[in-house]
N, C-alpha and C positions, 0 to 999 in steps of 0.2 A: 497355501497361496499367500503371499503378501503383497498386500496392494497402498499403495501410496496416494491419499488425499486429501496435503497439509499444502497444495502447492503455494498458496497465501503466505504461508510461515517459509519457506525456500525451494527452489529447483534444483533438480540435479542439472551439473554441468555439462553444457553440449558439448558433440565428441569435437567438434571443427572448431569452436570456440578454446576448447583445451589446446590443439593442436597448432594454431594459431600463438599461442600465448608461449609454448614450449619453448621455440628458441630464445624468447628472449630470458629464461631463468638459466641460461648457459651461455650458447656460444656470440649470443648478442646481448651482455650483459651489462653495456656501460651503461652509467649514469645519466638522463639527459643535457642536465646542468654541465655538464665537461664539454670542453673545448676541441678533445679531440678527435678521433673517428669513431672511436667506440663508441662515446655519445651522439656524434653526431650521425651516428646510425640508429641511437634510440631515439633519439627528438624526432627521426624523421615519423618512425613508428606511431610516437603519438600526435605527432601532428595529424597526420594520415587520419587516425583511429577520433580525434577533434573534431575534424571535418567529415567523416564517416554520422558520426550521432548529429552533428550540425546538421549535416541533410535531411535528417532521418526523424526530425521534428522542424523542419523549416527555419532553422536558426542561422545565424554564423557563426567559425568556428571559434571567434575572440569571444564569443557570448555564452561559452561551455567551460566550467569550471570542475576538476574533477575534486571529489572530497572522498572518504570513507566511507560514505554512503547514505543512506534518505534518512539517518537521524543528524548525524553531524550538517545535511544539506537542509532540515528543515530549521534546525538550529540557528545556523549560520544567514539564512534570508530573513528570520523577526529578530536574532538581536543584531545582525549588518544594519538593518532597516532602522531601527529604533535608535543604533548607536549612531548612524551617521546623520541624523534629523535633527537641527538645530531647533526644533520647536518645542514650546515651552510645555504645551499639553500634548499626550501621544496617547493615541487611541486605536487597539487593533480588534478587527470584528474575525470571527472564526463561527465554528461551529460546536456544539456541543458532543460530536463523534468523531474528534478528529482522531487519529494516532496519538500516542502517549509523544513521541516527539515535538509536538506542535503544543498539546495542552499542557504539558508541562515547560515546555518554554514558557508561555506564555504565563503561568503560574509563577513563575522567577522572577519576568520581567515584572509583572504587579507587584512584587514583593519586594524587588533589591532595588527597583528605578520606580515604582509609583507609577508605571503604565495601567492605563483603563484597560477595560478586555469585557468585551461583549460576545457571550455565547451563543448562539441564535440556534433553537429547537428543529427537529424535521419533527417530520409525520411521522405514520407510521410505516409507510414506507420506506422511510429509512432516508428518504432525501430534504435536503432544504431547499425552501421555497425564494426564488431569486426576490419576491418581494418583502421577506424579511429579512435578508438579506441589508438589502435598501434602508428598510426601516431603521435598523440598527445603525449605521451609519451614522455620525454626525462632521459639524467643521474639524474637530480636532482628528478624524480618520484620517492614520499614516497609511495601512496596510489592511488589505483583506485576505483571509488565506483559509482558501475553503478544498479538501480534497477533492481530485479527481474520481477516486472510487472506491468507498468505504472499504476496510481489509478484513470487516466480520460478513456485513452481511451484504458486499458485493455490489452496492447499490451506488448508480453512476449521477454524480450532481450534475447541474443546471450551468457547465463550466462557461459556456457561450454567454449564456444569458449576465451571469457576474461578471463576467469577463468585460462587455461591452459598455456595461453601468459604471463599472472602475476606470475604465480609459475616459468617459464623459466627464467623470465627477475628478481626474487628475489624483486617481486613490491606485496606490502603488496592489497590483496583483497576486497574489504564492498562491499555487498549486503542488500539494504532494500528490503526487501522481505516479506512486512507488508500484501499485496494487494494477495499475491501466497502461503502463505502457507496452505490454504482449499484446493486447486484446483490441485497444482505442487508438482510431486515426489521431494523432494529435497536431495540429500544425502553433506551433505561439502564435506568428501574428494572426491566423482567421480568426484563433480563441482569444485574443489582446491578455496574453499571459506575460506579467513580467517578472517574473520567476518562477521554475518547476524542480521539484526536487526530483531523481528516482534514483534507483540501487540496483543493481545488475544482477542480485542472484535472485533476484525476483523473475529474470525473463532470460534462465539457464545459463546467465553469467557468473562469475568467479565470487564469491562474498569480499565484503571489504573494498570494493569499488564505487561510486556511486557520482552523480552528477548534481550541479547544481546551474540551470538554464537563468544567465540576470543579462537580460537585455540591455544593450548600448544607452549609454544614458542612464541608467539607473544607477545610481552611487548607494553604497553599503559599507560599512566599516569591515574589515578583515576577520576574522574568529582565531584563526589562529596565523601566530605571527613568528616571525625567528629567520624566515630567510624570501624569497624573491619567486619561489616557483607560482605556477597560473597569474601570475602579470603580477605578479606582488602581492597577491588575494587570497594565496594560501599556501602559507612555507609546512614542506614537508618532502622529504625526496619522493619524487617521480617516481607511480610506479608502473612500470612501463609493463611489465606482464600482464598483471589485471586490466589493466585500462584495453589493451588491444583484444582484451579476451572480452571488455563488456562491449565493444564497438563490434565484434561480431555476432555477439549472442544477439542484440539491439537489431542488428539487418538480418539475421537468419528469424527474427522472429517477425518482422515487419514481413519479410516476402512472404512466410506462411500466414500469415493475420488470419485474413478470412476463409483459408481452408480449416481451419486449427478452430475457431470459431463457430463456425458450421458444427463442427463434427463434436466437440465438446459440450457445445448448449442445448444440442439432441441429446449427447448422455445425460446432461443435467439434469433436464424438463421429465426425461424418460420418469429416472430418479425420482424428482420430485414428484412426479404422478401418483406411484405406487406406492411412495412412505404417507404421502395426504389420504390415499385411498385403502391402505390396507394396514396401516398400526392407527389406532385410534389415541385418541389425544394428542395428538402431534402438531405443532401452529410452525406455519414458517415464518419465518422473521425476515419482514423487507418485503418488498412487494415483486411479483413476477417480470415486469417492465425494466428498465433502464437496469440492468442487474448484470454483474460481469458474467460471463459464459459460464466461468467455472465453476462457479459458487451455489450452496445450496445450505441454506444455516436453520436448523429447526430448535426447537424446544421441545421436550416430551414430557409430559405432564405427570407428575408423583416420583419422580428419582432425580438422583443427579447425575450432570452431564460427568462429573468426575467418572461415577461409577459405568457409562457407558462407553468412555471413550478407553477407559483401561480395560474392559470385557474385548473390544474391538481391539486392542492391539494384542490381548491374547492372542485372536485368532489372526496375526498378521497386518491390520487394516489402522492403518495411520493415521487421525483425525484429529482434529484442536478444538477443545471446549471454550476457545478465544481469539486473542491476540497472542502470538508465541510471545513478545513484548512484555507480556503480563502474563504468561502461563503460572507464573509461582504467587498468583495473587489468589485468598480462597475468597473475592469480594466479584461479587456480579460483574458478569461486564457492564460497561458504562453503555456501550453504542447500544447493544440490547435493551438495558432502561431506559437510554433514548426514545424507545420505539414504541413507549408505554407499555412495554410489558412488567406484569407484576416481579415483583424479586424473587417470589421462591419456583417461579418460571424461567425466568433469565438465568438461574442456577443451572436449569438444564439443560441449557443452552449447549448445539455439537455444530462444529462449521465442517461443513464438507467439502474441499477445494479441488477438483478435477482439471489436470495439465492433458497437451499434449500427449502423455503417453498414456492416458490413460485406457481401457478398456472396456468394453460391451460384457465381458467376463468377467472380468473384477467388479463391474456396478452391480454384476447379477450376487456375484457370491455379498458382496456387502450389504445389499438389500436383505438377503438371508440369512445371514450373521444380527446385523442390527433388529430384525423382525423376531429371533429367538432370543437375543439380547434383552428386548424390551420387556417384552413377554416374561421372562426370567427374573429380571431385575423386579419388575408390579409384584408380582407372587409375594415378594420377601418384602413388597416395601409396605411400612405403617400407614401408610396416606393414601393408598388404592382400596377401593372398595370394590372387588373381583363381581359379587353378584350385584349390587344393582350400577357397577360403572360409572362412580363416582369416587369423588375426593375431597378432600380440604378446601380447594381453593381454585379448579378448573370449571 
C-alpha cells in the first residue's frame, strides 16, 4: 500500500482543476498582454479566474495579485512594505515560527536596510498570544505579519484578534496564509487583513501559481519589475493556465470546506489517540485546539525522526520530519524549538499531514507500520533503556 501524508509539503492536482487549465496550454494559447483575439480570449480567462478568488475571500478583484507563489508573495508584502515607507525608522513585528519565507526576509531586510525585527515567542501550543503581540509593537511599527497556520504543527493563530489591534493602531497587516486556505473561512475585511499571501498547490492547485491579497490603499514598492502586467506590480508574462487552474482548485476546495474537515479531523484525533496511547514516549507538539484538521506532528523519544520517516517510506507511507522548505537541513526545526521542546527531541520530530483523500485504511495500516517502526528502531537505539523504560533525556 502506499499512502500519502506530506499534504502540508504539496497536493496532488484536482482532476476538474487540470481540465479546466488544459485548453489554455493549446488551443486558447494567447498571451493576455496582446491586443488581439487570442489574447483577448486569455484576459478574459483571468479576469474571470481574479474575480473567481476575489470572491472566495471577500476581496476585490484589483486587490488580487498573482505571483509564483507564497514565497515570492511573502517576499514581496515586507520588502513592498518596507521599500515603499518613507520613514526614517522601520520596525516589523513577526513571529518566531514563521515559514522560512517571512524569517528570512526579514533576516535580509535587518541586514541590507537596518530594519528592526521583533520575534514574539508562542506557547507551547504552538500559537502566539495577541497580547504580545501588542507588546512588541512600538511607534516605529510599519508591518505586522503573523501566519495564519503554522505548516509544522498545524496550529491556527489569533488572526481576528491581531488583525483588529493593526487596523486601530494604523499598523499595516500580512498574513501567510499558504497552510489555511483549504481548511479556514477567511473573509479580509471581518479579519482586517491587509495583505495575504497563499499558493495553489497547497489546496490541489497547479505549483508555481500563487496570490498575493493588498488591499486598496495600501501602497507597496513592486518586486519585480521589467514590464506592466497586475497593474504594473508585477512584470512577468501572464500565466493564464495556472492561474485558472488555482481559481478552481480555490472553489472546489471552499464548496467542500466543511465536509472535508469533518471527515479529516476524525481521522486525525482517531490517529492521534492511538500513537498517545499505544507507543510510549511519544509528545505531540502543538496543542489539540485551534489545530488544522489535517495535521498531527509527534516526537518519539530516543531515535531520530530521520530514521523513521525513511523506515516509513520503505513501506510506502510518505511523511516530512519538517518543513519540505528545509528538508535538507540536518538542524532542528525552528517551529518545534519554538514549543520548548528539548533539541535532541525536536530531532524526532515526524509531521503527519492528512488531505482529502486520505483513508480510514491507510491511517490503520500507518498506525501499524509506525508502531513496528518504533518498536524496531528503541531495540538498536544507544539511548533506550528497553528494561526499565528510560533514557538520556525523556
Amino acid at each position: 500500500m502506499r499512502v500519502y501524508l506530506d499534504n502540508s509539503a504539496t497536493t496532488a492536482l484536482d482532476n476538474d482543476a487540470l481540465k479546466a487549465m488544459l485548453p489554455y496550454f493549446t488551443e486558447k494559447f494567447g498571451n493576455p498582454s496582446s491586443l488581439h483575439s487570442y489574447g483577448r480570449e486569455a484576459l478574459r480567462a483571468v479576469d474571470e479566474s481574479r474575480a473567481k478568488i476575489a470572491s472566495l475571500i471577500g476581496a476585490k478583484p484589483n486587490e488580487i495579485y498573482f505571483t509564483s507563489g507564497g514565497s515570492e508573495s511573502d517576499n514581496w508584502a515586507l520588502k513592498g512594505a518596507v521599500y515603499a515607507s518613507k520613514a526614517l525608522n522601520k520596525h516589523i513585528v513577526t513571529t518566531s515560527i514563521e515559514h522560512p519565507a517571512i524569517l528570512e526576509t526579514c533576516e535580509y531586510l535587518e541586514r541590507k536596510d537596518g530594519v528592526k525585527v521583533s520575534y514574539v515567542p508562542v506557547g507551547k501550543d504552538g500559537r502566539v498570544s495577541p497580547e504580545a503581540v501588542k507588546a512588541a509593537v512600538t511607534d516605529d511599527t510599519l508591518i505586522v505579519s503573523v501566519m495564519f497556520a503554522n505548516n509544522e504543527t498545524g496550529a491556527i493563530q489569533p488572526i481576528k484578534e491581531i488583525g483588529e489591534f493593526c487596523r486601530e493602531e494604523g499598523i499595516l497587516f500580512h498574513t501567510d496564509a499558504v497552510q489555511a486556505m483549504d481548511s479556514q473561512a477567511i473573509d479580509v475585511n471581518e479579519l482586517n487583513i491587509d495583505m495575504l499571501s497563499m499558493s495553489a498547490h497547497k489546496f490541489h492547485g497547479p505549483k508555481g501559481i500563487g496570490v498575493l491579497y493588498i488591499r486598496s490603499g495600501v501602497r507597496i514598492e513592486r518586486l519585480i519589475a521589467g514590464g506592466h502586467q497586475e497593474r504594473r506590480g508585477r512584470a512577468g508574462t501572464t500565466d493564464t493556465p495556472l492561474i485558472v487552474g488555482m481559481a478552481k482548485a480555490l472553489e472546489i476546495a471552499v464548496q467542500n470546506r466543511e465536509e472535508n474537515n469533518r471527515r479529516i479531523a476524525a481521522l486525525r484525533d482517531n490517529f492521534i489517540d492511538r500513537v498517545l496511547k499505544e507507543i510510549p514516549y511519544v509528545y505531540l507538539n502543538g496543542g489539540r485546539e485551534h489545530r488544522l484538521p489535517g495535521n498531527a506532528n509527534f516526537s518519539f523519544g530516543f531515535i531520530e525522526g530521520e530514521s523513521i520517516l525513511i523506515n516509513l517510506d520503505l513501506n510506502g507511507i510518505a511523511v516530512s520530519s519538517g518543513s519540505a522548505c528545509s528538508s535538507g537541513s540536518l538542524e532542528p526545526s525552528h517551529v518545534i524549538l519554538a514549543l520548548g521542546v528539548p533539541e535532541e527531541l525536536a530531532h524526532s520530530s515526524i509531521r503527519f499531514s492528512l488531505g482529502r483523500d486520505t483513508t480510514a485504511e491507510e491511517m490503520d495500516y500507518t498506525f501499524k507500520v509506525l508502531k513496528e517502526t518504533v518498536e524496531k528502531l528503541r531495540s538498536i537505539s544507544p539511548l533506550f533503556d528497553s528494561d526499565k523504560g528510560t533514557g538520556s533525556y525523556v
